[in-house]
VMD Tcl script that draws the C-alpha trace (Angstrom):
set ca {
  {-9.01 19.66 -9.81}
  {-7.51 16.76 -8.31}
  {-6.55 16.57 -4.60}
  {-3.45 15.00 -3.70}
  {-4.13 11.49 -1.43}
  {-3.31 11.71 2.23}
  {-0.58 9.96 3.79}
  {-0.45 7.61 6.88}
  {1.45 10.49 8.80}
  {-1.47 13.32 7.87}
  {-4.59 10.30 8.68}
  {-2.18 9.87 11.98}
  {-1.88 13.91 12.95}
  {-5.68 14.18 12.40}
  {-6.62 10.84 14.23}
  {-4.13 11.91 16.91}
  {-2.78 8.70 16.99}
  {0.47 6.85 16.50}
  {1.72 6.13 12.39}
  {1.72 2.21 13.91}
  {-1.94 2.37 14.89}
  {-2.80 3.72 11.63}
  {-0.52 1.34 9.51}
  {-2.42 -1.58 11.87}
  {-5.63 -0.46 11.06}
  {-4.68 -0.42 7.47}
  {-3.20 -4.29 7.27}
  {-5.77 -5.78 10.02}
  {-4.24 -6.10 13.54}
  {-6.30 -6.96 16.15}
  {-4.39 -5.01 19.07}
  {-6.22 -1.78 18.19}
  {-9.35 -0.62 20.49}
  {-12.60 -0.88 18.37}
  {-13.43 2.86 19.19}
  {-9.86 3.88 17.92}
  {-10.15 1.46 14.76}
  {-13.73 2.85 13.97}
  {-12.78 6.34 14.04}
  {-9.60 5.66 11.78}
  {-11.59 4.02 9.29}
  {-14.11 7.16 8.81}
  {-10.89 9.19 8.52}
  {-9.74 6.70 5.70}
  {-12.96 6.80 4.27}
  {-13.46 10.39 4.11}
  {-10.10 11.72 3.19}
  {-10.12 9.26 0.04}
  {-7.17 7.10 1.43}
  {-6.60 4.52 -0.80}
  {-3.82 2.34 -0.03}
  {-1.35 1.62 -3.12}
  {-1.10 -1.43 -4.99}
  {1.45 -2.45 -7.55}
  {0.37 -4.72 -10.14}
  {1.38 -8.91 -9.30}
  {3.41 -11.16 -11.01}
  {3.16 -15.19 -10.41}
  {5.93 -15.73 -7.21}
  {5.90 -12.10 -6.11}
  {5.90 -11.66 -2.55}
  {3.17 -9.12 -1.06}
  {2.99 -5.30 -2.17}
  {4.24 -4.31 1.14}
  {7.28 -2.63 2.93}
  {8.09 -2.80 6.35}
  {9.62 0.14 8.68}
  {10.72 -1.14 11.75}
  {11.67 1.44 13.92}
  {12.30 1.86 17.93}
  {9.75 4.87 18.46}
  {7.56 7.05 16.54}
  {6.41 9.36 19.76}
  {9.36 11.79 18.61}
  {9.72 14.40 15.84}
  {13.43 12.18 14.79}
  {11.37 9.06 14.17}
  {8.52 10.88 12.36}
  {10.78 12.89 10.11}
  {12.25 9.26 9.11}
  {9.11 8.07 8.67}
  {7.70 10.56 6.18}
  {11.04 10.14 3.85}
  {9.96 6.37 3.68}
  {6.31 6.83 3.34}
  {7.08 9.57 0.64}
  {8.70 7.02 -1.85}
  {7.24 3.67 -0.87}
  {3.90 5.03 -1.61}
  {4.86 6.58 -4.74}
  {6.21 3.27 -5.57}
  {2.95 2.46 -5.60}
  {3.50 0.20 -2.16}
  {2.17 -0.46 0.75}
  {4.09 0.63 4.17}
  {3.66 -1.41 7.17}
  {5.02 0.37 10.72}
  {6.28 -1.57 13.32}
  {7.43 0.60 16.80}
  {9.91 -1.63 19.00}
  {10.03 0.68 22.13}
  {13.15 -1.14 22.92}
  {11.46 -4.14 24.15}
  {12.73 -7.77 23.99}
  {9.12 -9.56 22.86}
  {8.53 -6.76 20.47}
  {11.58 -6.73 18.66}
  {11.29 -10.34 18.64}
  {7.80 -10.17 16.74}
  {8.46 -7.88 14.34}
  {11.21 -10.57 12.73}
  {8.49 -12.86 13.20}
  {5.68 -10.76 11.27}
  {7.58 -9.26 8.64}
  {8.43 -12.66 7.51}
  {4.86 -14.35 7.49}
  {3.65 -10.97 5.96}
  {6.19 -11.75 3.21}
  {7.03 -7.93 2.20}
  {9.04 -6.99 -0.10}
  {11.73 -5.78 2.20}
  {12.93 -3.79 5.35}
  {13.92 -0.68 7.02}
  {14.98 -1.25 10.10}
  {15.91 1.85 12.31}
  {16.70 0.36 14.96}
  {19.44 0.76 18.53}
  {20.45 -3.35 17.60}
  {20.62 -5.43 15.09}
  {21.33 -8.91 16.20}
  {23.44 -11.28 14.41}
  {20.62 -13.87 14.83}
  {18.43 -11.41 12.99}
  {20.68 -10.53 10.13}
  {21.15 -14.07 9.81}
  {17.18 -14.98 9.59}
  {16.49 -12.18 7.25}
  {19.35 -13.04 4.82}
  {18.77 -16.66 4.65}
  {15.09 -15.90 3.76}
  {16.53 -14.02 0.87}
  {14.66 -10.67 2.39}
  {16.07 -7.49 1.33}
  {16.95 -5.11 4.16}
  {18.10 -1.26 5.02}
  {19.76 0.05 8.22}
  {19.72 3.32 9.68}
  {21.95 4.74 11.98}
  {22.94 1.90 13.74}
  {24.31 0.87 16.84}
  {27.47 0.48 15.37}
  {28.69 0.21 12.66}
  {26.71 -2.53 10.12}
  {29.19 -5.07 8.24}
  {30.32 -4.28 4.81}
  {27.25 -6.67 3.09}
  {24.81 -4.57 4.85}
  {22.60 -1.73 3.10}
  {23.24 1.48 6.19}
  {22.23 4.86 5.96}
  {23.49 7.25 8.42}
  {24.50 10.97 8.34}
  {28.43 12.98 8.81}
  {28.04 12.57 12.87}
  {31.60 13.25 13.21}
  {31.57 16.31 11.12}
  {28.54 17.56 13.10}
  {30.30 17.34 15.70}
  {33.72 18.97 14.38}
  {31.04 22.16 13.25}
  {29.27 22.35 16.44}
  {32.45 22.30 18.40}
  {34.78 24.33 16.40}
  {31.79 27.19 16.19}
  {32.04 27.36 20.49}
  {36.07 27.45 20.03}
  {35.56 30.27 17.62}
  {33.12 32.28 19.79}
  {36.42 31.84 22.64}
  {34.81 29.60 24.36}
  {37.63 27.11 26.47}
  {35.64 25.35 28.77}
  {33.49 23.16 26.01}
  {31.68 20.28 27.41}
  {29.72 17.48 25.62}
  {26.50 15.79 25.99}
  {26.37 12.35 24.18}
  {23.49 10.08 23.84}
  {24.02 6.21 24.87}
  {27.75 5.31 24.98}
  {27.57 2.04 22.94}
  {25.93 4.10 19.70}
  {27.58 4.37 16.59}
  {26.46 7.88 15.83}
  {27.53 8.91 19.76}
  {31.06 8.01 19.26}
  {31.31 9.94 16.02}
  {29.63 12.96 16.99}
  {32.05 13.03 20.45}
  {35.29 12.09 18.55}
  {34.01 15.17 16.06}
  {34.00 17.12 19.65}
  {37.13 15.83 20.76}
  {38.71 16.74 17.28}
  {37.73 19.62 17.25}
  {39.66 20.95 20.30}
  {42.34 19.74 19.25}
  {42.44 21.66 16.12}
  {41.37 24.98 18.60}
  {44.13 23.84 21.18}
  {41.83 22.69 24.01}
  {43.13 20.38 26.02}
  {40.48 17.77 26.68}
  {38.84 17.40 30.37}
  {37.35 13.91 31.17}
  {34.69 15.57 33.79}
  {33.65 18.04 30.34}
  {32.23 14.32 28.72}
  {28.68 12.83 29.88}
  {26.56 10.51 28.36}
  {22.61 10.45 28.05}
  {19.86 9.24 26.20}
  {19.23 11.96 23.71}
  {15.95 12.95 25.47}
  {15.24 16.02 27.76}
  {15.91 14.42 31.38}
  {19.51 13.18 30.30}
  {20.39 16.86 28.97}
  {18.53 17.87 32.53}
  {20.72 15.50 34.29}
  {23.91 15.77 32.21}
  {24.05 19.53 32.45}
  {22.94 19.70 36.48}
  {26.81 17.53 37.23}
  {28.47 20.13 34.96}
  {27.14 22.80 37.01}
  {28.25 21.08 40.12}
  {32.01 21.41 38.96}
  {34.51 24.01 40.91}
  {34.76 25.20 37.13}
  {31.91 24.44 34.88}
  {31.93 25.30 31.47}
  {31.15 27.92 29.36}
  {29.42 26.22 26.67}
  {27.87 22.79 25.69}
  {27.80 20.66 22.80}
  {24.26 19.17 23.95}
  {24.14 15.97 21.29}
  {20.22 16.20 20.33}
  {17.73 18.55 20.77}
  {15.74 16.86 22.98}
  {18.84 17.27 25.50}
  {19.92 20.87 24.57}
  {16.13 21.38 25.99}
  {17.63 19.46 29.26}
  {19.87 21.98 29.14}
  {18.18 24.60 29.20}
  {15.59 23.34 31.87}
  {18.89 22.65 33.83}
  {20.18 26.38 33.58}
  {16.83 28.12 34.35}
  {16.84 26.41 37.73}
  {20.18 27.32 38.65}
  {19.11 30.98 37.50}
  {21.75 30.89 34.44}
  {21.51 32.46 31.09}
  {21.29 31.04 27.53}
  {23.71 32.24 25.98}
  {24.73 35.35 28.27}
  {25.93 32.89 30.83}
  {26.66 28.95 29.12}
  {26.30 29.23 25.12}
  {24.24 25.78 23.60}
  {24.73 23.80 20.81}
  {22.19 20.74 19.61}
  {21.84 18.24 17.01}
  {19.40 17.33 15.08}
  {17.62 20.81 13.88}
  {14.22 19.16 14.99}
  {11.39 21.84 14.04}
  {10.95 23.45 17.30}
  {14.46 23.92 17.58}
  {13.96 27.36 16.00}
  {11.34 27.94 18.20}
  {13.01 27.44 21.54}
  {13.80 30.63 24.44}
  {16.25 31.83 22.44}
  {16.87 29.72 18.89}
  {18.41 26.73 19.17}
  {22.05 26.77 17.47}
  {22.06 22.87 16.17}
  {23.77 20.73 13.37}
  {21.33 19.77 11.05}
  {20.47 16.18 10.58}
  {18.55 15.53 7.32}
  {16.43 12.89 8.64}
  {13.58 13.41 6.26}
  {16.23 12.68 3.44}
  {17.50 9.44 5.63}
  {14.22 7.99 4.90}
  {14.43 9.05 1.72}
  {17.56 7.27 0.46}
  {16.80 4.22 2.93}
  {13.59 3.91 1.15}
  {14.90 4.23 -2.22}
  {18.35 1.83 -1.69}
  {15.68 -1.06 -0.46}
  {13.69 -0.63 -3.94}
  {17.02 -0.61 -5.35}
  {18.25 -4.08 -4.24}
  {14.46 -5.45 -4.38}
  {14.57 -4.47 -8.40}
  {18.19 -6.74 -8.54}
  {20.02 -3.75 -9.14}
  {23.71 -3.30 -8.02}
  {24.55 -0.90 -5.18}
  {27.74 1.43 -5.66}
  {28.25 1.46 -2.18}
  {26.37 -0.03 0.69}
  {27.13 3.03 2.76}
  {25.64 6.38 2.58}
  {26.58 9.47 4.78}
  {24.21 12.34 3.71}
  {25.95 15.65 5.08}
  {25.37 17.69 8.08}
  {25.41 21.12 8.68}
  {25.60 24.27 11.77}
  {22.71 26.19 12.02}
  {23.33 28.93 13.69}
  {20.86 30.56 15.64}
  {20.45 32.64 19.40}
  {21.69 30.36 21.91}
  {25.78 30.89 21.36}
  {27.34 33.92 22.05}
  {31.13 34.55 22.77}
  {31.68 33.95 27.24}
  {31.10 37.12 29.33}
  {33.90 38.89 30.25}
  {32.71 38.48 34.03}
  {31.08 35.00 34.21}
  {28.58 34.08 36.76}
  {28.78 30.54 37.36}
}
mol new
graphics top color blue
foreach p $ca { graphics top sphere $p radius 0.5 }
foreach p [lrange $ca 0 end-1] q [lrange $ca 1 end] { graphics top cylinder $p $q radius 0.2 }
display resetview
């Protein structure tokens, strides 16, 4: 019987090593330790990894896609990552991985790279796409994807993103619904795109349940654990905190948390907790993470397949697409004790 090939994320897992330093091994970088590069290779070697090629045609550029994304040390980027890797390689492509971190000279080079590589195209996941950028990849003719933005791409450009303002409508109107009055939210950075949607969803949303909206109830963080740690610590300090939080991401609903177990507070006896995201250890959290599911996975999925779209000439119906979200409810919201004890 025939076993199915590995991917780059499954060589990665067992190599304990970044997607990137796999996909460099794979297409010859130098900026990989010989010890780590040695011990990828015997992984490739033994697994059967064979990297795909599509047939060539005179004037073709190189069987290769790029994914250019800010990190891959999270489950968000990795669950992106194996949508893409899923239908590039069954495209019978190769998939080059490019992590940014964020950094100037990085995000410089990968423009740099992706254009001497000559691939067949881009997904960029990225917090900013520059106008110089867009300009330099559209004047070399080189198809691209965006997804989830920093704001909101121009009508010519490919975006993928998800229904952040009906995630945060659900998540929201699910706290108002428990009885919940004093809601407050957790956004990531201010300046993203899918930030302002998911807190105008929050916003919305008490309206609808009657809730006036408090100013002091709004923070903003960085989607990770310390700005949920952070974020949820100056709610506590309020003469009346709230009852419940709309925490934004996972990673900060486990700020969140962290932030009420050292005040000696409850989840969801004493502050009920919503997320975004539905990572895969949000069921697996002290209790169950309640979260709006992002399909990520599926991001990649239609990123991936709208770049082979436009690299095969064909025409796009729309150059926006908002795959849905949805509540997940789970342990961590409950309706507010009669008798709180904040």
């Amino acid at each position: 019987m025939a076993t199915k090939r590995p991917t780059m994320a499954e060589i990665a897992r067992e190599a304990n090593v970044a997607i990137s330093t796999v996909s460099k091994v794979l297409n010859g970088h130098t900026d990989v330790s010989s010890t780590t590069r040695k011990h990828i290779e015997q992984l490739l070697a033994d697994r059967g990894y064979q990297r795909p090629h599509a047939s060539r045609r005179p004037g073709r550029r190189s069987d290769l896609v790029d994914l250019v994304i800010n990190e891959l040390d999270s489950v968000w980027g990795l669950s992106i990552l194996t949508g893409v890797e899923e239908v590039v390689e069954a495209a019978g492509l190769g998939l080059v991985v490019s992590a940014v971190h964020n950094r100037e000279s990085l995000t410089r080079r990968w423009l740099e790279s992706l254009l001497a590589r000559g691939s067949q195209g881009a997904i960029l996941v990225l917090s900013e796409l520059s106008e110089h950028q867009r300009a330099e990849l559209s004047r070399r003719r080189m198809p691209f994807v965006v997804v989830d933005g920093v704001s909101q791409p121009p009508p010519d450009v490919p975006s993928i993103g998800a229904t952040n303002f009906a995630g945060g409508y659900a998540a929201t109107e699910h706290l108002a619904g428990l009885g919940h009055r004093r809601i407050a939210a957790i956004g990531g950075p201010e300046q993203l795109q899918c930030t302002r949607a998911r807190i105008a969803g929050y916003r919305a949303a008490l309206e609808s349940a009657g809730i006036a909206s408090d100013r002091h109830l709004v923070r903003y963080g960085n989607f990770h654990h310390d700005g949920g740690l952070r974020a949820m610590a100056g709610f506590l300090a309020l003469p009346d905190p709230p009852t419940a939080v709309f925490a934004g991401s996972d990673q900060q609903a486990t700020g969140v948390y962290e932030a009420l177990r050292q005040a000696g507070l409850g989840v969801p006896h004493d502050v009920s907790v919503v997320g975004f995201d539905d990572l895969n250890f949000a069921g697996w959290t002290a209790p169950p993470l309640t979260t709006v599911r992002q399909p990520l996975h599926e991001m990649g999925v239609a990123a991936a397949r709208t770049l082979l779209r436009i690299i095969a000439g064909e025409r796009l119906e729309s150059t926006r697409i908002e795959l849905a979200t949805r509540l997940v409810v789970r342990e961590s919201t409950a309706a507010p004790a009669l008798v709180p004890s904040l």
